[in-house]
Structures are given as structure tokens and as C-alpha cells.
N, C-alpha and C positions, 0 to 999 in steps of 0.2 A: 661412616661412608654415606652416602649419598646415596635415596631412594629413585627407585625410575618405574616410571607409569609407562606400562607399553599396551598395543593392542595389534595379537597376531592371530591366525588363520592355523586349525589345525588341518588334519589331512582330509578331511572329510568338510572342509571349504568355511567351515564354522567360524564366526569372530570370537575370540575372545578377548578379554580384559585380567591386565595384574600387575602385580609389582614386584620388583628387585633390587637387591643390595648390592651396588656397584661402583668400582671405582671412578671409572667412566664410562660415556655410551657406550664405546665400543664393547668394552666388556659384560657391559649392559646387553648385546645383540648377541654376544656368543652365549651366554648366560640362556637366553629365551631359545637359543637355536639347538640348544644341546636340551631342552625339555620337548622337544619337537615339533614347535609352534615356528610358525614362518612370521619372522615380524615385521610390521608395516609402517606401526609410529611408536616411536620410543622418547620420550620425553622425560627429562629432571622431574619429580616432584615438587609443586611450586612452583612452577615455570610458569611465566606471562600467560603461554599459549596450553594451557593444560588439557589434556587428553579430551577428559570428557568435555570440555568447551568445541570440539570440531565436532562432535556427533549431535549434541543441545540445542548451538547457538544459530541463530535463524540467518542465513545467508540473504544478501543482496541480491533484489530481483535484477539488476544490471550485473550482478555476475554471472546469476543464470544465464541471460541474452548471451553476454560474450561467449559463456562458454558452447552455450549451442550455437550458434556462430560460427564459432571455431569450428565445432566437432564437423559440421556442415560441408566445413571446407575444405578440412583434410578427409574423411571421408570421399569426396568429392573427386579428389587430387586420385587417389587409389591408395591412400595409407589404412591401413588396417586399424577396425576400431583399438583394440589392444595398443598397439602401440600411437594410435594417437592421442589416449588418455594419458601416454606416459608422459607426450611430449606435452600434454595441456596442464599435467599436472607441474611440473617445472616452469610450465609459463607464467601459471598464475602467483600474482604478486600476493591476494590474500591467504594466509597461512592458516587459516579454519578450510577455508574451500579445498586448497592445494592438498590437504591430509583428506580430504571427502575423494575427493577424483583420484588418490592413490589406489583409497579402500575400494574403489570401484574398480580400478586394475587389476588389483589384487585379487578381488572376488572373481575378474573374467578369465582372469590366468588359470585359478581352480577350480575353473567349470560352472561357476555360476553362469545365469544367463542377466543378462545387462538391465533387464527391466527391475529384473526381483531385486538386484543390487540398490538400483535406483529408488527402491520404494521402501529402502532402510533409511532412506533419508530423507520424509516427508516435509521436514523444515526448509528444504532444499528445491524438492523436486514435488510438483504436486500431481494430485489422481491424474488430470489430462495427459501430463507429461508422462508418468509412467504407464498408464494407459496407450496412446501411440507409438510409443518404443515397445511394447510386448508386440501389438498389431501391427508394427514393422518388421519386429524377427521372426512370426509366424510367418506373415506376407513374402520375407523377402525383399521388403520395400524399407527399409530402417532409412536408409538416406532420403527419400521420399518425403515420409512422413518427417522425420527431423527438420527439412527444412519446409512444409509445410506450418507446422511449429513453431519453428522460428517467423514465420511473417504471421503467426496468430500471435507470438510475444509483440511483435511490432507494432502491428496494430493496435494491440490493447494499449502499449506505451505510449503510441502516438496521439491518444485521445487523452493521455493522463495528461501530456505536455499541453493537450492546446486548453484544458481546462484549469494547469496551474499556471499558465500562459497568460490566462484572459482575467487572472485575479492579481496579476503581478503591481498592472498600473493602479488598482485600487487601492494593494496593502498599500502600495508606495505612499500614498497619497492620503490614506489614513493614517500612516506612521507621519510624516511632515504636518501634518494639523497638529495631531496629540503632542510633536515635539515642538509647534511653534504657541501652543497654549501654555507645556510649561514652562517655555521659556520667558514669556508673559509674567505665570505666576510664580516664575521665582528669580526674576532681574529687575522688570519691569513696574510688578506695582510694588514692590517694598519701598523701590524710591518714589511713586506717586502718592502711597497712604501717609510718607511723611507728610502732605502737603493736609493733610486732613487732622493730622492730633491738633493743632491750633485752634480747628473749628468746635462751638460748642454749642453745636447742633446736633442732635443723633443724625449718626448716618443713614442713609435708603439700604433697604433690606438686600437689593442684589448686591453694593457695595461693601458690607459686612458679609455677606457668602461669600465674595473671590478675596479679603482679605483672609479669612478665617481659613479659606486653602490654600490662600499663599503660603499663611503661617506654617498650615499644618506640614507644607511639600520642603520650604526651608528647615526644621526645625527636627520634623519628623522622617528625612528621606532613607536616613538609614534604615529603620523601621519597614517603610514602603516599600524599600530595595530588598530585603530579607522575604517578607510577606510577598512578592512577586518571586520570589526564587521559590521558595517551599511551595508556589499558586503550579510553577509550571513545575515543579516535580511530581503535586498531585495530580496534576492533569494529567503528565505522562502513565502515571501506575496505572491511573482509573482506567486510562486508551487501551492499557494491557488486557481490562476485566471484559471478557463479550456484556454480561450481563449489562456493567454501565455504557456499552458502545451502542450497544439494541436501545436503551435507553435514551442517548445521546441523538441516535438516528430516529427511533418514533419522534422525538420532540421537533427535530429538524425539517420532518415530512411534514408535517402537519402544514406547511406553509404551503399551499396548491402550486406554486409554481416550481419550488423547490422537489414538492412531488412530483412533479410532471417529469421532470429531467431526470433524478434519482431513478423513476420509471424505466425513459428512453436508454441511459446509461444499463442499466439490467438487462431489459431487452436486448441492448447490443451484444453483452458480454455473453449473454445466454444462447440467442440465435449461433452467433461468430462460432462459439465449443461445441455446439450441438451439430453445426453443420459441416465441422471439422471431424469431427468423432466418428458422424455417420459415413460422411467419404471415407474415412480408412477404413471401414467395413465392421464399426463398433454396432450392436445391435440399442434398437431406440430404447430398451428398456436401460441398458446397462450406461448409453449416452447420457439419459435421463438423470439417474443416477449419481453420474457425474458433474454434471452441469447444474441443476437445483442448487447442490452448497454453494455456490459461486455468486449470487444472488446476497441482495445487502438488503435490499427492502424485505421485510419480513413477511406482510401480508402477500405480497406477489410469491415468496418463496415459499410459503404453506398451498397456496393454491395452486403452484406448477408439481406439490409435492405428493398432492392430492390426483394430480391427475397421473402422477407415476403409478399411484395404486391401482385408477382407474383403466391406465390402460394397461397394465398386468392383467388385469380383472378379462383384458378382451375390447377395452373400448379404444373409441381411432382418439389419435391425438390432436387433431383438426377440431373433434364431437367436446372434449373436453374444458380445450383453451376457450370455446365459445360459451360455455359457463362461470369466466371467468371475469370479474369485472373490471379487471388494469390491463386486460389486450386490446390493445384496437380491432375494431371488425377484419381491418384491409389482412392484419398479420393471420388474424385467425383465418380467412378466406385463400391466401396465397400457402399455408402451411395445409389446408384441406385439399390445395389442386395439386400439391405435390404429392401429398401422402397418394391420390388417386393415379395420377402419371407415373409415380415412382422413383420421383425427381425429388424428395422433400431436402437434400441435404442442401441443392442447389436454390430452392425455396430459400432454405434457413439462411442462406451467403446474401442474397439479395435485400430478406428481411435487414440484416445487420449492415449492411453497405448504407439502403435507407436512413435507420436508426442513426449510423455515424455519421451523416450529413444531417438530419435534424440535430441529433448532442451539437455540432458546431453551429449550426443556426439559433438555438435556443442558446449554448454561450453567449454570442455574440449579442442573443437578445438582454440578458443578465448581465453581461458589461456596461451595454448602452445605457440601461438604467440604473445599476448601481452607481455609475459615475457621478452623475448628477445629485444622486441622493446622496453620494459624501460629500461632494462639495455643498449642496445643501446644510449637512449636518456640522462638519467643520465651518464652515461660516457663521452658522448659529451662532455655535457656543464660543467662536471669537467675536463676534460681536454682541454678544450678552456679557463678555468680560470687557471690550473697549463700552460697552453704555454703562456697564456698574462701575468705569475708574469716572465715567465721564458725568454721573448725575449730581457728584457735590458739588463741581464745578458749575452746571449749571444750579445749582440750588443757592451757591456762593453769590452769581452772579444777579439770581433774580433779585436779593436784601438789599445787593448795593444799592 
């Protein structure tokens, strides 16, 4: 008989995980109900979708959106949180999520409170996120803050688009060169180097290079195609390790302008959750806290980490960012008159509003100049391949 992976809820609200020997699920559910566990997901053993893949496996930051979206909206309507998970959990099409937004059901039906649920699911839901759902149910404010929330998802999404946005026409245009080179070296000059075995002259040095990669891309592609498959399966593993991503990112910074924007990008996402965190009434150490990990450049993220300590210790947090040397003065100066007015959360909103009109000016500025430096760069090396078919021909023509 057939094994079944289930995970149910005892009386006292606990998940647990196990297995049974059953004909079918149904029997399967009477089986776990008669041990006195309430069950939630019950799956075949081996199944596509197996148990422990929906509590593992990392959810789509666009399901999140939709899902607080949603929630927003029936909330909104006057449906009760309870039963609007039930209804979000039958909406959603993904089958990892749709088993997450059960077990959150589940958990609020048995008295858990929605935050702690939520923060069983880190893969899913991050510190921010379960952080203004706790300072919602305290507050009274959950629908509030939820959709507050949801326009800090928006926002951060809206700057990812206008940045994969502004490199769309570039890939474009670097993939059409790289495909019109090989098409070059592997159509074009094998029928022109015919015109060269007759000659017995040695060939020019550039025209033995793009024969010698013709040969190798005709002859050898199989090869090339396998070694670019295994290139981007390595790359994907390595993108998994922080360690080679920290690495990957120090190398990248290094280029001053690339750091400049990686900067402003930080700044935005950091200001944006800091000044989010402290409106729903999060205290600056425990905002701090939360906001630091969020940070990708690492030297700016040691020294905002530093000043967490610092201002634990007693110091303002205005006194600390000006010992820091990737804040601009103006942010250090506008987060010192807030901290003094008592306004710092609406500081931190203004800071990040700024910041996201420079990220799109300095894209902008990064497009203008890339552009040119690839049509630069692809015109080179097609025209270092039309002078190497063309210098025997001139060499043929100077003897005659």
C-alpha cells in the first residue's frame, strides 16, 4: 500500500510531520484523525509536490505581492482575516504557496496569532513583513500596516523594473552582435578561406585568428554548447553560495560608478524600511535591526551595523551616520533634524523618494553610455573580422 506524508496541528496548535500506510488519502485523513492530530496536507509519498518542498522551497517574490494584495483587499471589504486565507488559499494557482497560506489558516483557527505563523515561514515572508503584521495586531492597525506594505513591495518592485528595464535594449543588442559574429564565423568565412588555400603566401596574423575560430565554432560546437551549459549551471550554484555573491559584488563595486548606484540603491531600500518600520511605532533600535540585513554592499552594511551598536550604547543616530564615509552629508543632516523634531520616520520617506529619483537618473545615466560603448565594442570586433577576410585580398591584389 502506498505511503502518505502528512503535516497536522495537535491540540495545543503544534505542527507536526509523519507518515502512514494507506489505501487512499481519504483513509489516509481518517487514519491521522483518529491519532488526534487535525490534518492540513496529506500527500502520496513521491509526489511531484512533496510535503517538505512547501515549507523549504523559496517562494516568488510576486506571489508575495499578490498575496498581500489580496489580503488588503478582502480585509478591506470587511472579510475576516480567517476566512480570507481560506479563500486566498484556493485561489492561488501555486501549490508550495497554496499549502503555506493553509498552514497559516490553520494555525489562526488554533489560536496562534498570524505574525508567529508567518515567521515559520522565513523563505516566504521576511523580518519586515512579519514584523508590521505583529505591530498591526498589537496596534489594532493590521489592515493599515498591510497595506502600507504592500506600497513598500511596490515600490521596491518598481525600481527593480526600471533597472531591468534600462538594460533590456543593451542585452538586446549585445546578443545581435555576438549572433551576427557567429554567423560570420560559421557561414561566411568558410566559403571565403576557400578563396585562400590556392594562395602560397602565408596568410596575415588576424586572418589565421578568425579562421582558426571559425574552424574551432564549425567543428567544435558541440563541445562549446555543452561547456556553456555546465558555465551556466556553475554560475547558477555559485549565485546560491553568499560567500561567492559577497565576492562577486566586492569585484563589481570596485568600478566607482557601479558603486555609486549599488550606494544610492541601499540607501533607497534602507531609508524606504526604516521609515516604514518606525511609522508603525517599531522602536529605532529593533528598525535598525531589521533594516541593516537588507543592504548588499557590505562596507555600507558594517558601518550602519556599527552604528546599531552605537546607538544602543546611547549615541543619536544623525551623531553616527556622520562618521560614516558612503552617506552623503545632506542624508546625514535631514535624518539629525528629524531625529531633533521627532519627525525622523518622515525624514527617512523623503530621504528614499530623493534616492529613487537619483537610481532613475543615474540609470538613465548608465544606459546613455552603455549604449554606445556596445555598439563601439560590437563594431570592433565585426570589423576586425571583415579587415582579417579582407587583408589577403588586398595582399593578392598588391603582386598582381
Amino acid at each position: 500500500m502506498p505511503v502518505f506524508v502528512y503535516k497536522a496541528k495537535k491540540e495545543n496548535a503544534q505542527t507536526v510531520t509523519g507518515e502512514v500506510t494507506a489505501r487512499d488519502a481519504d483513509e489516509a485523513v481518517d487514519l491521522i484523525g483518529r491519532l488526534g492530530l487535525l490534518p492540513i496536507v496529506v500527500e502520496e509519498k513521491g509526489s511531484s509536490s512533496s510535503l517538505g518542498t512547501a515549507s523549504s522551497r523559496p517562494i516568488k517574490t510576486r506571489h508575495i505581492r499578490a498575496f498581500t494584495r489580496q489580503l488588503v483587499r478582502l480585509l478591506k471589504s470587511g472579510v475576516p482575516l480567517l476566512r480570507s486565507l481560506e479563500i486566498l488559499a484556493r485561489q492561488t494557482h501555486d501549490v508550495h504557496f497554496s499549502g503555506i497560506i493553509e498552514d497559516l489558516a490553520a494555525n489562526l483557527r488554533n489560536g496562534r496569532s498570524f505574525s508567529s505563523s508567518l515567521a515559520d515561514y522565513p523563505q516566504a515572508f521576511t523580518d519586515i513583513y512579519v514584523t508590521l503584521v505583529r505591530a498591526g495586531e498589537e496596534s489594532g492597525r493590521l489592515k493599515e500596516l498591510l497595506s502600507s506594505l504592500m506600497i513598500y513591495q511596490g515600490k521596491q518592485e518598481e525600481i527593480s523594473q526600471k533597472v531591468r528595464g534600462a538594460l533590456v535594449y543593451p542585452a538586446v543588442m549585445l546578443f545581435v552582435g555576438i549572433g551576427t559574429v557567429l554567423f560570420i564565423l560559421s557561414f561566411v568565412m568558410p566559403k571565403i578561406s576557400l578563396l585562400f588555400e590556392g594562395m602560397h603566401t602565408a596568410l596575415p596574423w588576424p586572418t589565421q585568428v578568425v579562421i582558426g575560430l571559425s574552424h574551432g565554432i564549425r567543428f567544435a560546437w558541440p563541445a562549446l554548447v555543452v561547456l556553456l551549459f555546465l558555465g551556466i549551471i556553475a554560475a547558477r550554484s555559485l549565485a546560491q553560495m553568499p560567500s561567492w555573491r559577497r565576492k562577486v559584488n566586492d569585484l563589481i563595486t570596485t568600478f566607482p560608478l557601479i558603486r555609486t548606484f549599488v550606494v544610492k540603491t541601499d540607501l533607497e531600500r534602507f531609508s524606504r524600511t526604516m521609515g516604514l518600520l518606525m511609522e508603525s511605532g517599531i522602536p529605532i533600535l529593533k528598525a535598525l535591526e531589521i533594516a541593516v540585513p537588507t543592504l548588499d554592499y557590505a562596507p555600507l552594511r558594517a558601518q550602519l551595523s556599527l552604528c546599531h551598536q552605537r546607538v544602543s550604547g546611547g549615541d543619536s543616530f544623525g551623531e553616527c551616520l556622520r562618521d560614516s564615509g558612503f552617506i552623503p552629508d545632506i542624508v546625514v543632516q535631514l535624518i539629525s533634524v528629524g531625529e531633533e523634531s521627532g519627525e525622523l520616520s518622515g525624514a527617512l520617506k523623503d530621504i528614499a523618494d530623493t534616492c529613487e529619483q537619483e537610481i532613475a537618473e543615474a540609470t538613465r545615466t548608465m544606459t546613455t553610455l552603455l549604449e554606445p560603448l556596445l555598439i563601439l565594442a560590437v563594431g570592433l570586433v565585426v570589423g576586425f573580422v571583415v579587415f582579417a577576410m579582407l587583408m589577403p585580398i588586398f595582399q593578392m591584389d598588391a603582386f598582381a
